[in-house]
N, C-alpha and C positions, 0 to 999 in steps of 0.2 A: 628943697633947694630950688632955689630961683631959673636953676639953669636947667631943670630936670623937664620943664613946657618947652625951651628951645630944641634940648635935643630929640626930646621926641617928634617934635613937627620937621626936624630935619630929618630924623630915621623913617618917617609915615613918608614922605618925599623922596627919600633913596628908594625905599621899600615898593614904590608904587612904580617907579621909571622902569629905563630899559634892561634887561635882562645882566648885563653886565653890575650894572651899578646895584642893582637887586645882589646881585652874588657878593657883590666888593660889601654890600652893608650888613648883609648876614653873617657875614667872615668876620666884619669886625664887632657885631653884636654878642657874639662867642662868648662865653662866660669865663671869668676868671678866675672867678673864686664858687666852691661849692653852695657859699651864702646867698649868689645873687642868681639870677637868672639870665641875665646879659651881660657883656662888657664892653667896654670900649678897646679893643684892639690892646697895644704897649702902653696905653693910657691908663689902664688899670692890671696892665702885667704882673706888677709887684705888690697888688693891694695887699698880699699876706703880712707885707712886712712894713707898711705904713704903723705910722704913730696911731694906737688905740684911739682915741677919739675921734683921728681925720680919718680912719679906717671903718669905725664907726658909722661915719657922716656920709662915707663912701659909698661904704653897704646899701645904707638905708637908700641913698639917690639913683643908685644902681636896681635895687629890688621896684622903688615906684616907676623908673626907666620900665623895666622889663613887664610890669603891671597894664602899663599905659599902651604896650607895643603889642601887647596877646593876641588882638584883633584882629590887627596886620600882620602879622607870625600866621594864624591861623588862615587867613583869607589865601595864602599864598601856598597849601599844602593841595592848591586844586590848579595853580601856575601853569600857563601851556608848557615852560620848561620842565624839564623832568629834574635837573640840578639844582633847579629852582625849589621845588618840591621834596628834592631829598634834603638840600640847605633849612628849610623852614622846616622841617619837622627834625631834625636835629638841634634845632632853637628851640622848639616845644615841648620834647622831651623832659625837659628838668620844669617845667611848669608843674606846681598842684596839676592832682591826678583828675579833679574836677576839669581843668585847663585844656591837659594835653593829650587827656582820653578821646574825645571827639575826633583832635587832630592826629590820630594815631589810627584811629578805627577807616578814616578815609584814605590814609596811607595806604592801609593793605588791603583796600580797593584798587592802587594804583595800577595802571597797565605797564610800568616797567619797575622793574626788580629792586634799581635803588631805594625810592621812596620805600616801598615795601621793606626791604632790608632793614634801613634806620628806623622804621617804626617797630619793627618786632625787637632788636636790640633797644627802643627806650620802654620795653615793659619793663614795670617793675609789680612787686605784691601792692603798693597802692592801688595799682589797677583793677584789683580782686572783684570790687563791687561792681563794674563794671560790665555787665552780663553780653550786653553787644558785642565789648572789645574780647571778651572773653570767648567767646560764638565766634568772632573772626578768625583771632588766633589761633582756634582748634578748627576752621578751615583749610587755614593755610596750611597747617600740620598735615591733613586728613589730606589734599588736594594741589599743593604750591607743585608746579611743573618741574622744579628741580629740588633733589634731594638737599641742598645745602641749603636752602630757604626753609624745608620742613624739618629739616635740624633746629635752625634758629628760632623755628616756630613753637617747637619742643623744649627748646631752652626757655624759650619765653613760657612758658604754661609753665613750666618749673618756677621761676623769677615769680610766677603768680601765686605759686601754691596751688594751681590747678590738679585737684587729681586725676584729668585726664593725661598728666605727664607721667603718670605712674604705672606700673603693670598692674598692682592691686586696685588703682583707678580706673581701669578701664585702657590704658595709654599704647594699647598694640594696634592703634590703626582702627581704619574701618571693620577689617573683616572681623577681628575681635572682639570689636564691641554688637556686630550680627551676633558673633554666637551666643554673647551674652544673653541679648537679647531673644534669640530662642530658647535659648535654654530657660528664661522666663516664661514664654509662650508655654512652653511644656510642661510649668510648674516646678522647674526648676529653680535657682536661683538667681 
């Protein structure tokens, strides 16, 4: 679509301003439908129920929208905001896991809780192959300052198919997996 160059150079232009307008343009890049990756606010509210072809035509302009914005989604999950930060990485989330693994792994580097938060709630099992994010997320588990973080950390390794989220994997913590690990030492198992 024709119009799919203009809105992106207006969203790379919200995206890049003051803090404000950075939030107001995340808010309305929100996706609306499972199919795309961004939306336009009430502008695409009701794409479920658009006529087949114009919903079609929607999709596809919304999917190369959200293609062209990854960049700027991602540049902005390192924001001196921290709302900033948790807004963009709740945009990147539904990206391919090639996409929004990167921007997920520096999430839960972040020094405040929300970033971190909405990156561990956007694991999913695509994320599997991803050995870094996978390293992180059993960080967070093993080490996050508060217990409702290494819950979520825990859910997420579950969401991965991690079997450190298992008891038979290993999934009791640090000290659990020492004993294993001696108990290897010792020719154990």
């Amino acid at each position: 679509s024709s119009l799919v160059p203009a809105l992106e150079a207006a969203a790379r232009e919200a995206l890049a301003g003051p803090v404000e307008r950075v939030l107001a343009a995340l808010t309305l890049l929100a996706p609306s439908t499972e199919e795309a990756a961004v939306g336009l606010g009430p502008l695409t509210a009701g794409l479920a129920e658009w006529p087949a072809a114009l919903r079609s035509d929607g999709v596809a302009a919304l999917g190369a929208l959200g293609a062209s914005l990854a960049d700027a989604l991602g540049a902005l999950v390192t924001h001196v905001d921290p709302a900033v930060r948790e807004a963009a990485v709740r945009r990147l989330r539904v990206y391919e896991a090639e996409v929004s693994g990167p921007a997920l792994g520096v999430a839960l580097r972040d020094d405040t809780l929300a970033p971190r938060r909405a990156a561990l709630e956007g694991i999913r099992a695509a994320h599997r192959d991803d050995a870094g994010l996978v390293s992180a997320v059993l960080a967070r588990a093993e080490s996050a300052p508060r217990w409702s973080e290494r819950l979520a950390a825990v859910e997420a390794l579950g969401r991965l198919g991690a079997p450190e989220a298992t008891p038979e994997g290993g999934g009791r913590g640090r000290e659990g997996r020492g004993e294993r690990e001696k108990g290897r030492a010792r020719g154990g198992g």
